[in-house]
Structures are given as C-alpha cells and as structure tokens.
C-alpha positions as CSV (number, residue, x, y, z in Angstrom):
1,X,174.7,-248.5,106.3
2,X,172.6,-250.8,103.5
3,X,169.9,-249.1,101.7
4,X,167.2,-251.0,103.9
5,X,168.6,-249.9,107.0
6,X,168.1,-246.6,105.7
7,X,164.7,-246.7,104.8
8,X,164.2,-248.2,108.1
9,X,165.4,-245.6,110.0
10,X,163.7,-243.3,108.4
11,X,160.4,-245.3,108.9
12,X,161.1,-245.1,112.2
13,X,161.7,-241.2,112.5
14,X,158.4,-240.5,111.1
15,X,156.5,-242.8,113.3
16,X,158.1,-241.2,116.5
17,X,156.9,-237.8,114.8
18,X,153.6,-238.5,113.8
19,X,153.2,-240.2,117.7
20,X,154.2,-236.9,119.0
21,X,151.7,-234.7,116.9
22,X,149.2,-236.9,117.6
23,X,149.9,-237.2,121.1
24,X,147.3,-234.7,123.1
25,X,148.5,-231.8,125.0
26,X,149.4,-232.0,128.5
27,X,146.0,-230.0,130.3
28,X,146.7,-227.4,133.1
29,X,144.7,-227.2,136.0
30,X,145.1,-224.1,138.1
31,X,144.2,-224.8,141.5
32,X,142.3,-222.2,143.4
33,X,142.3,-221.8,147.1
34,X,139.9,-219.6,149.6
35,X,138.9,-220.2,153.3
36,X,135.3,-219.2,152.0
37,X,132.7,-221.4,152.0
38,X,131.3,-223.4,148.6
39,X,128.2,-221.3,148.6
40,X,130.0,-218.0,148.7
41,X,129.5,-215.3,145.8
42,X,133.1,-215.4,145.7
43,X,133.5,-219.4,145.3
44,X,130.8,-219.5,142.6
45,X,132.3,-216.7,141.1
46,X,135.7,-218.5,140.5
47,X,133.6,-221.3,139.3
48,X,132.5,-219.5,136.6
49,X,135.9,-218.5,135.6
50,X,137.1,-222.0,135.7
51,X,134.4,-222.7,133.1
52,X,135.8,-219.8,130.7
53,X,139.1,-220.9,130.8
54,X,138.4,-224.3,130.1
55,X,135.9,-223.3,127.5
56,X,138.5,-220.7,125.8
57,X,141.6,-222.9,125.5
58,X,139.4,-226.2,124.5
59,X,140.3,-227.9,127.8
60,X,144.1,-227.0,127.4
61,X,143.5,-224.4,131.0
62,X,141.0,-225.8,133.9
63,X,141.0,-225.2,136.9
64,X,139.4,-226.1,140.5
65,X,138.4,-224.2,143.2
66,X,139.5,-225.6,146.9
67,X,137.0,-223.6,149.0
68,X,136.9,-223.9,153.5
69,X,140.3,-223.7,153.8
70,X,141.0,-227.3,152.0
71,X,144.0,-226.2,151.2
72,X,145.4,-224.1,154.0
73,X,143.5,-221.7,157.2
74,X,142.4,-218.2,156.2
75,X,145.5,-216.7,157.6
76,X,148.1,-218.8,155.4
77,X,145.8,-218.2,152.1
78,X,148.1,-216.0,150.6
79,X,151.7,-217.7,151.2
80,X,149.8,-220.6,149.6
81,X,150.6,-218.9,146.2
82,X,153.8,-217.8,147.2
83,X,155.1,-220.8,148.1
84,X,153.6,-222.9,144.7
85,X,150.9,-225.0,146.6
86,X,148.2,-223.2,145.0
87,X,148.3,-221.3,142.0
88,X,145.1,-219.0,142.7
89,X,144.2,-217.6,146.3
90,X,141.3,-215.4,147.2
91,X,141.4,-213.8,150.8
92,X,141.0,-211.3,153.6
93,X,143.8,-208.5,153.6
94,X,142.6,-208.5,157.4
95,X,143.1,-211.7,158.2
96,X,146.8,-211.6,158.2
97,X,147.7,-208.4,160.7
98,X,150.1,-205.6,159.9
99,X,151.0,-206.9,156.5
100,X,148.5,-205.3,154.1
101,X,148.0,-201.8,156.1
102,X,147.5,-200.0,152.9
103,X,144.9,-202.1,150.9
104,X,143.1,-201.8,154.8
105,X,142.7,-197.5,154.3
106,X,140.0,-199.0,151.9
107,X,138.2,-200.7,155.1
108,X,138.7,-197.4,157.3
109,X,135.5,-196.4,159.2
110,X,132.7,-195.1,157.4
111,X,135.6,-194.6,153.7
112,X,134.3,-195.1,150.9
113,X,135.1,-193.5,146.9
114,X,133.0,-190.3,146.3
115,X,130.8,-192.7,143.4
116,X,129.7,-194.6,146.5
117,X,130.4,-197.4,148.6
118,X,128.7,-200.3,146.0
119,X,130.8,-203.5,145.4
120,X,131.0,-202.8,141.9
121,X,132.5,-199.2,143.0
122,X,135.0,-199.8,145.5
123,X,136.3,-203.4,144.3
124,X,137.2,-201.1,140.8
125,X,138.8,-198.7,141.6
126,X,141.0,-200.3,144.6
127,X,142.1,-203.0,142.1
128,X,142.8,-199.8,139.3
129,X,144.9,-198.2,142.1
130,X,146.6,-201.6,143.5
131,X,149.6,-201.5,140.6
132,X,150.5,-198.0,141.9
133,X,150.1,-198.2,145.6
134,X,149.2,-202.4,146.6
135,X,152.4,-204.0,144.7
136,X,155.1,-203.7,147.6
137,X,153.0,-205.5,150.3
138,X,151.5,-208.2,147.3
139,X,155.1,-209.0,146.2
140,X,156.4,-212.7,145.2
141,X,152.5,-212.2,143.9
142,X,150.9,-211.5,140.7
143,X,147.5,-209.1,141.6
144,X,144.8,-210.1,139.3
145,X,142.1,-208.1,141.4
146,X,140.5,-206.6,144.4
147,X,137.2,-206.6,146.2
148,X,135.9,-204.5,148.2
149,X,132.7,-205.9,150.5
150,X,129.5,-203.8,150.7
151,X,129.9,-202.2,154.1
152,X,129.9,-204.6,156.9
153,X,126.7,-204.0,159.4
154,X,126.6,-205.1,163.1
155,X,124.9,-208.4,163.7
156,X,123.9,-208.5,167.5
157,X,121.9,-210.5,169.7
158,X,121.1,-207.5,171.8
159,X,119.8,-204.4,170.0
160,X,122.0,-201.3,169.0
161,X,120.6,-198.0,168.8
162,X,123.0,-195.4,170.0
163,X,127.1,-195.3,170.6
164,X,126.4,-196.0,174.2
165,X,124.7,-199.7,173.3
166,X,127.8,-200.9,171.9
167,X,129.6,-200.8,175.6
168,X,130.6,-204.4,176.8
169,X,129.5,-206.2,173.7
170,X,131.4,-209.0,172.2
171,X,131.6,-209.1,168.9
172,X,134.0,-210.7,166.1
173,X,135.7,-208.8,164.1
174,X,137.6,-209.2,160.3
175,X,141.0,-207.9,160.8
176,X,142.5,-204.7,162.6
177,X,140.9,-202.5,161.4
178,X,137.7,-203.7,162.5
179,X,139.4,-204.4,165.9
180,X,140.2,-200.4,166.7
181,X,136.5,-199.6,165.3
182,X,134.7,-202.0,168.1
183,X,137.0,-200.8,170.5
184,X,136.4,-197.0,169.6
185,X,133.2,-197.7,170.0
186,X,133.5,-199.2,174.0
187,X,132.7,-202.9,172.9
188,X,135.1,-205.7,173.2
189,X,136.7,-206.9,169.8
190,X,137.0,-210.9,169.6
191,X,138.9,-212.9,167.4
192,X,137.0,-215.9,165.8
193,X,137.0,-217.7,162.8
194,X,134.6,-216.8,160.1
195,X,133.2,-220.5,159.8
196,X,132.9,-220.6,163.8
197,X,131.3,-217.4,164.0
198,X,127.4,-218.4,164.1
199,X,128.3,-221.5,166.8
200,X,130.3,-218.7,169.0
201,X,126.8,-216.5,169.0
202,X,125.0,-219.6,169.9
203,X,126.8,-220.3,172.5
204,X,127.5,-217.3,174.4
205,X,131.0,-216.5,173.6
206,X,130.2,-213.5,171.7
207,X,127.2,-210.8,171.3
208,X,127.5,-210.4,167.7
209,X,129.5,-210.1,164.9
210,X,130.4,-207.7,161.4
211,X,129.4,-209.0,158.1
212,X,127.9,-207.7,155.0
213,X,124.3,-209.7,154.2
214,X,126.0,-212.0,151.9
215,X,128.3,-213.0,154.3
216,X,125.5,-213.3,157.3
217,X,123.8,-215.8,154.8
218,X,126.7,-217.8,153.6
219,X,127.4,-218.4,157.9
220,X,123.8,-218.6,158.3
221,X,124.4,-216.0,161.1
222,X,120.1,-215.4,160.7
223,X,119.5,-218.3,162.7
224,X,121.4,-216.8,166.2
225,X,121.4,-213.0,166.1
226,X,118.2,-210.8,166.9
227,X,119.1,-207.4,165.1
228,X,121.3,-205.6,162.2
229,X,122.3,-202.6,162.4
230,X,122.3,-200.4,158.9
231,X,124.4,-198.6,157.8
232,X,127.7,-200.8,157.3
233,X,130.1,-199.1,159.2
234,X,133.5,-200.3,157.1
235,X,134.3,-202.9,154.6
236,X,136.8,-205.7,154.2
237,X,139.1,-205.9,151.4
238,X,140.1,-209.1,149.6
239,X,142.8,-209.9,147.1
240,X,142.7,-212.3,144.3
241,X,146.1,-213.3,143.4
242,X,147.9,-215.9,141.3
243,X,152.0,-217.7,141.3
244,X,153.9,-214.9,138.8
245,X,155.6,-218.6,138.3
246,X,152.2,-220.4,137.4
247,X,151.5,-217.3,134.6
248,X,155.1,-217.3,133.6
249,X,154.5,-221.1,132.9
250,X,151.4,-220.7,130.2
251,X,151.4,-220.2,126.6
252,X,151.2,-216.2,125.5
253,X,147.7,-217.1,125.0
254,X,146.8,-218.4,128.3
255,X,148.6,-215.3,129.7
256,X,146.1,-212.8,127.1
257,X,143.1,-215.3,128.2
258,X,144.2,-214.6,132.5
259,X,145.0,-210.9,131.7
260,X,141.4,-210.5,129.8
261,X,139.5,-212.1,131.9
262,X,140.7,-210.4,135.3
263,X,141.4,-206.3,136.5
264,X,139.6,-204.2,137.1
265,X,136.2,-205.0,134.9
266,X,136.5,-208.4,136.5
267,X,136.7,-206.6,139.7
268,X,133.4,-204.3,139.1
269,X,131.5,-207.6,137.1
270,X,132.3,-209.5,140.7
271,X,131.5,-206.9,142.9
272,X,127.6,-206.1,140.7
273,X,127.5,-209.5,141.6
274,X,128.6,-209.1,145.5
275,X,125.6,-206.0,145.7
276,X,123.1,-208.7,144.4
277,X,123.6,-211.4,147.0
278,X,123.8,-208.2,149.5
279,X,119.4,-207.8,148.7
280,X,119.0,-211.8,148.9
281,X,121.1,-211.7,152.0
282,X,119.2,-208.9,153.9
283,X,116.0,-211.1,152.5
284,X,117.4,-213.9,154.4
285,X,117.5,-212.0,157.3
286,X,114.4,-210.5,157.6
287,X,112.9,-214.4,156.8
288,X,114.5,-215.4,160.0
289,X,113.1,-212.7,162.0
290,X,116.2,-210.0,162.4
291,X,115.3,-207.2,163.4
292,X,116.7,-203.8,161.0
293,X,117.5,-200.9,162.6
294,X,118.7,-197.8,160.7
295,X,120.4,-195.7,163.0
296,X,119.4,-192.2,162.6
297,X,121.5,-189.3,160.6
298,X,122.5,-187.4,163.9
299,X,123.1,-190.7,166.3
300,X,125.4,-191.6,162.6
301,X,127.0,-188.4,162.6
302,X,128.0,-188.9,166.2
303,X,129.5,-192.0,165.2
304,X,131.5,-190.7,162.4
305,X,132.9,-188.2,164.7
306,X,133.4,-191.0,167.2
307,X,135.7,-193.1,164.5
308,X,137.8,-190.0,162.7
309,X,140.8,-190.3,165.0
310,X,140.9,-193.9,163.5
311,X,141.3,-192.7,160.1
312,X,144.2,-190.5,161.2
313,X,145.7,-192.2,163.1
314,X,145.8,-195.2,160.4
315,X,147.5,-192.8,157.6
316,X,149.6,-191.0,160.0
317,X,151.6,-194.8,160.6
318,X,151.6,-195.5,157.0
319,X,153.1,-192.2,156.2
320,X,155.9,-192.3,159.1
321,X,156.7,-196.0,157.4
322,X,157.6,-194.2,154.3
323,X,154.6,-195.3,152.7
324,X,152.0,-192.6,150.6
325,X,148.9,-193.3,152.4
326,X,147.5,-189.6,152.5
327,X,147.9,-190.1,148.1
328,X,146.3,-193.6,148.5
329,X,143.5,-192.1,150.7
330,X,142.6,-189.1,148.1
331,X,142.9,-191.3,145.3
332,X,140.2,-193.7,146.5
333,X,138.0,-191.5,148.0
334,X,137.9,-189.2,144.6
C-alpha cells in the first residue's frame, strides 16, 4: 500500500470518528399509558415527571403521557407494559378482577393505616410494603409506586341517610371489592366504565356511583347526582408500573434518575397532591348544588359492623391461597 493511500485511509478513519462523536444521541421517549382522563391529578402528575426527566438528562429521556385509554381500555392497562406497547402504565388494581387481591386489603371497607386514611398516608406506605407483599401478583413488572385514593364517598341521585336507603340502588362500582360492599349494603352493584359513568346517571341506568371528589370532578359527576354521602367508605388502589425491559434498556443514570424520582416519597408527594384536588373537588360539588350529608357516628358504626364480615372473609381467601394477608393487613393498618 503507497504512502498516499495510507494517509488516505487514515483521513478517512478520522472523519468516520469525528461524524460519530458529533453525531447527537439517539432520545428516548417513554410512553405512558392510563385510562384516566387528561385533566386527572394523576395525568398532570405524570406530566410533570415527563418534564423532569427530560430536564435531568438534557433531552436524552422524554416521555408522553397517552391518557383515556389511547392506548388500550382500563382493564388491559397493565399487560400494556408487559407485553412492550407501553413502557409506563398507571391503573386500577380493581379494574382487572381476582388478579391483584392483595394490593385490594388496602380498599377493604372502612381500612385504612392507623396515621390516617390521607392520600399522602396510605399511597406511602402501600408502595413501602408493595416489594414485600405486592411483587408476586405485579410480576413481568417493575413497581415504581402505589396510590391509594382518599376514601371513595357515595354519589347518589336519591338521598342516603341510613343502611336501609341503600336497598335497590344502582350504583357503579371500581372493582370487587366495591362490588361485595354495595351488595353488603342491600343495593345493586353495576359495572360501568369510569368515563360512561356520569351519562349512565343521566340517563337512568344507575342511581349513583363511588368516587373520591377528585374523581367526581374529573367525570363531572356534579352535573347529574343530587347528594354525597361523607365519610368515604373504601378506597381504590392504583399501581404505577414500568417494562423491567424498558429500565434494563437505559443508561445507569437514567435508571438512578427513574429510581430517584419514584417510591415511596413519589408516592406521598402524589398522593399530598391527590388530598388537594379532594377540597377543589368537594368545592365543585357544592357549586353545582350537591347535597353533603355526614352520616352520623352511630348510623357509621352500624355500618362498620354491617361491612366486617367483608374484611374477613377477604383475608381468610388470601390466606387459604397461601398468601400472608393477615401480615399484609397488620402491617398497613399499623
């Protein structure tokens, strides 16, 4: 090979390496999937964590949130990250029956940690418990956190003010647990969508439905039903999870930047969050004329009684599956 040849090759190498250090790096964007709607805390709160990522890694991690079910129905929210179509997935444990029994002990009637039954309460200390007790019904996923809703009230269109007013009512309800807590109570459990819930009121099909205030105002639920009920009788439980595939894909600092910015102080930021839309949400009732009823300490104790077998009943399955639920149940409610 002749000296210029030589000189030419190496000309060559050192443009293709120069081009390559120069060339920009390849952005990830994370997409993030929820049945929710684009005004919910929950959306806006992703939203925000978007923003971080992208503003921690220069650009180099984005990510976009797919909110009312874009990507997939409420029910299929969580197979969405296990099968690599989205890489984030916020959802309802409840939405999906009999497959996350014990993240639902945290929804059991009237259950709630000894601290209190505050977003920024529950949603910490079910996500500091989900490693030990959440990780065999959340496998082929990576948890990042858990919320836990302010206690769902009764939203009626015919007024509630002992057990006995609950008998015949229709009302919609978030998951099993919910289901065998309107039925223990003599009304009629229906299965509706969360986005068709205020139509279904409007038109008849059912009496009422269980959401916390938030959720009432993001389904503007204020413009069809007459009267709340106080207190929240249960909550729901959602899981935020990502693709163990997606995190194993990322730079070791992406991975720090996901780990830092999730668990359980994510969980208690997002749920301080969650108990401020709950006063703008009972706000919005009350501006659309609902009606608030607080049912009295002995008509609630009546209830409590009413629901315990629920509770037992509920652990008493988990543990003849195997599963510590009695533990899990102590553990929370500490």
């Amino acid at each position: 090979m002749s000296k210029r040849q030589v000189l030419l090759g190496c000309a060559i190498s050192a443009a293709i390496a120069l081009g390559s250090a120069a060339a920009p790096v390849q952005a990830k964007e994370l997409k993030i999937s929820t049945f929710l709607p684009p005004n919910h805390t929950f959306v806006k709160t992703m939203e925000d964590w978007a923003a971080v990522l992208e503003k921690e890694t220069g650009g180099a991690l984005t990510a976009r949130v797919y909110p009312a079910s874009q990507l997939g129905p409420i029910n299929r929210q969580f197979d969405l990250v296990k099968k690599g179509i989205a890489d984030v997935a916020i959802s309802l444990h409840g939405a999906t029956p009999g497959r996350f029994q014990m993240a639902e002990v945290a929804s059991l009637p009237l259950v709630s940690p000894s601290a209190g039954s505050r977003s920024a309460i529950s949603s910490r200390r079910l996500t500091e418990l989900a490693p030990k007790y959440l990780a065999k019904e959340n496998e082929g996923m990576r948890m990042l956190w858990m919320a836990v809703t302010p206690p769902l009230m009764f939203h009626t269109t015919k007024q509630i003010k002992t057990i006995e007013d609950f008998k015949g009512l229709r009302i919609r309800y978030a998951g099993q647990i919910f289901a065998k807590i309107i039925k223990g109570l003599d009304a009629v459990p229906l299965a509706v969508k969360p986005g068709e819930t205020t139509d279904a009121v409007a038109k008849g099909i059912i009496d009422g439905a269980t959401f916390p205030y938030e959720g009432a105002q993001s389904f503007d639920l204020g413009t069809v039903v007459k009267y709340t009920l106080e207190p929240g009788v249960s909550s729901a439980t959602f899981g935020v999870v990502m693709s163990p595939a997606t995190y194993d894909s990322l730079p070791d600092d992406q991975k720090a930047l996901i780990d830092r910015t999730t668990g359980p102080d994510a969980a208690q930021a997002f749920g301080e969050r969650w108990d401020a839309s709950e006063g703008h949400g009972k706000a919005y009732m009350i501006e659309k004329g609902v009606e608030i009823y607080k049912l009295p300490s002995a008509e609630l104790a009546r209830m409590k009684k009413h629901l315990e077998p629920i509770i037992a009943d509920h652990l008493a399955n988990l543990e003849s599956q195997g599963l510590p639920a009695g533990e899990f149940f102590k553990a929370y409610t500490k």
